[in-house]
C-alpha positions as CSV (number, residue, x, y, z in Angstrom):
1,X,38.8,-10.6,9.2
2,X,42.0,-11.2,7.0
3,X,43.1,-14.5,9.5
4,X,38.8,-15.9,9.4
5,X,39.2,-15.7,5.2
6,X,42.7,-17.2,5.5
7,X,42.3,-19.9,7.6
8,X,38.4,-20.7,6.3
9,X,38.7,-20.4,2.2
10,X,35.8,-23.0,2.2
11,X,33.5,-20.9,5.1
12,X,30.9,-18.7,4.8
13,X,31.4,-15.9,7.2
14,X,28.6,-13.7,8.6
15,X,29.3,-10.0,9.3
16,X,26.1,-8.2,10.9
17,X,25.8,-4.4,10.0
18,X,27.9,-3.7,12.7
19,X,30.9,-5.6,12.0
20,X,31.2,-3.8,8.5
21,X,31.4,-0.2,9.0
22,X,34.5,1.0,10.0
23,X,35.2,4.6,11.0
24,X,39.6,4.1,10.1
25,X,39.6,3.9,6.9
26,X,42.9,1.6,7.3
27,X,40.4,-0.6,8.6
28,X,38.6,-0.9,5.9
29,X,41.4,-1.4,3.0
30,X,42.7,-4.2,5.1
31,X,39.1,-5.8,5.2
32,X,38.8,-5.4,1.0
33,X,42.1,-6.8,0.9
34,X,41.4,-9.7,2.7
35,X,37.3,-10.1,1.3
36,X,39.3,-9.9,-2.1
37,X,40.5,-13.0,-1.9
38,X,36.8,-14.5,-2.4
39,X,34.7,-15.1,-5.0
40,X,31.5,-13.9,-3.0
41,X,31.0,-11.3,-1.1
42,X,27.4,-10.8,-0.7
43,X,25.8,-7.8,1.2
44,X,21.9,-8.7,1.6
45,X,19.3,-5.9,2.3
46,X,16.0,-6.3,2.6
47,X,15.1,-3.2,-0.3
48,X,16.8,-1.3,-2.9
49,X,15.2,1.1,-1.0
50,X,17.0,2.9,1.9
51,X,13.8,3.8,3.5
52,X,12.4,0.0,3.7
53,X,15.8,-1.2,4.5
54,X,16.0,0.7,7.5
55,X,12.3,0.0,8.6
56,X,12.5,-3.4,8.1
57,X,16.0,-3.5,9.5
58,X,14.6,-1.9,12.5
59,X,11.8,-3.8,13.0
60,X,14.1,-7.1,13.1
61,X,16.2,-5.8,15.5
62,X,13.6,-5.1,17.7
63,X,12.1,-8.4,17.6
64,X,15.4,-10.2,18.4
65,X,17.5,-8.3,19.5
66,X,14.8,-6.0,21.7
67,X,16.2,-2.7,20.5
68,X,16.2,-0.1,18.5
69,X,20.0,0.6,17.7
70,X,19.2,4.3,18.1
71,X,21.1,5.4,21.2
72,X,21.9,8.6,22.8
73,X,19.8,10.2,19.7
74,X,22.4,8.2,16.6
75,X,20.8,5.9,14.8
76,X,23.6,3.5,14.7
77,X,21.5,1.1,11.9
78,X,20.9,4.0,9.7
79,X,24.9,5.1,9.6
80,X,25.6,1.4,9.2
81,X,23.2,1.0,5.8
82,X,24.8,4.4,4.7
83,X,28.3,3.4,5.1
84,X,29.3,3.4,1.8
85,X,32.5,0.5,2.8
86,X,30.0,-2.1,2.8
87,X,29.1,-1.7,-1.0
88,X,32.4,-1.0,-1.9
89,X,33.2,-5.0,-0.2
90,X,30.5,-6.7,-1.9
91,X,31.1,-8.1,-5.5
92,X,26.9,-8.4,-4.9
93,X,24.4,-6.7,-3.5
94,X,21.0,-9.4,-3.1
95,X,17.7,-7.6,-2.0
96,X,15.9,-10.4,0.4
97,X,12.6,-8.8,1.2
98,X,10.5,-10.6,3.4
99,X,12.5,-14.2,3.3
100,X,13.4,-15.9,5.8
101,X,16.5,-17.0,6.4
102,X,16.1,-20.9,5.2
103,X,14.9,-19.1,2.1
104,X,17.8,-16.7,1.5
105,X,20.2,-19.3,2.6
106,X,18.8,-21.9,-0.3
107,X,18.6,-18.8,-3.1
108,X,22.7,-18.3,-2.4
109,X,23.8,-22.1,-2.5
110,X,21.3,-22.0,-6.0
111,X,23.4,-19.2,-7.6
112,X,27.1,-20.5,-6.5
């Protein structure tokens, strides 16, 4: 993360839920660190509510990723949307709903 922001001031870098919840904490004050150094960090949900978040989290998963993200009874997705790291990294938090990605993509260039 800190050698992607670095080398790619200008970029946009794309984390999936994944690739933001980190279970060392060391892990995750070198990631602030590094996000610091930018003027946006946006997390985008699909709700303010956790509960249509997840659903609809779920239910895009499903459709392209062809699973579930609950394995061996942990539901990876809701432990990810819970991890409290990923708000603490965003200077935003934008609520997307039903938009499609063209959509969301045009809204962010509009407010920069």
């Amino acid at each position: 993360m800190a050698r992607a922001v670095a080398d790619h001031l200008d970029a946009v870098v794309a984390l999936g839920a994944g690739h933001t919840s980190y279970t060392d904490h060391q892990h995750l004050v070198t990631v602030r660190t590094a996000l610091s150094r930018c003027r946006d960090v946006v997390r985008l949900l699909p709700s303010p509510n956790r509960d249509v978040s997840l659903t609809v989290l779920r239910r895009r998963c499903t459709a392209s990723k062809g699973r579930s993200w609950i394995i061996d009874g942990h539901d990876f997705l809701a432990h990810w949307l819970d991890d409290p790291g990923t708000e603490q990294v965003a200077t935003q938090t934008i609520y997307t709903r039903d938009e499609t990605p063209a959509q969301i993509t045009a809204r962010l260039l509009a407010s920069s």
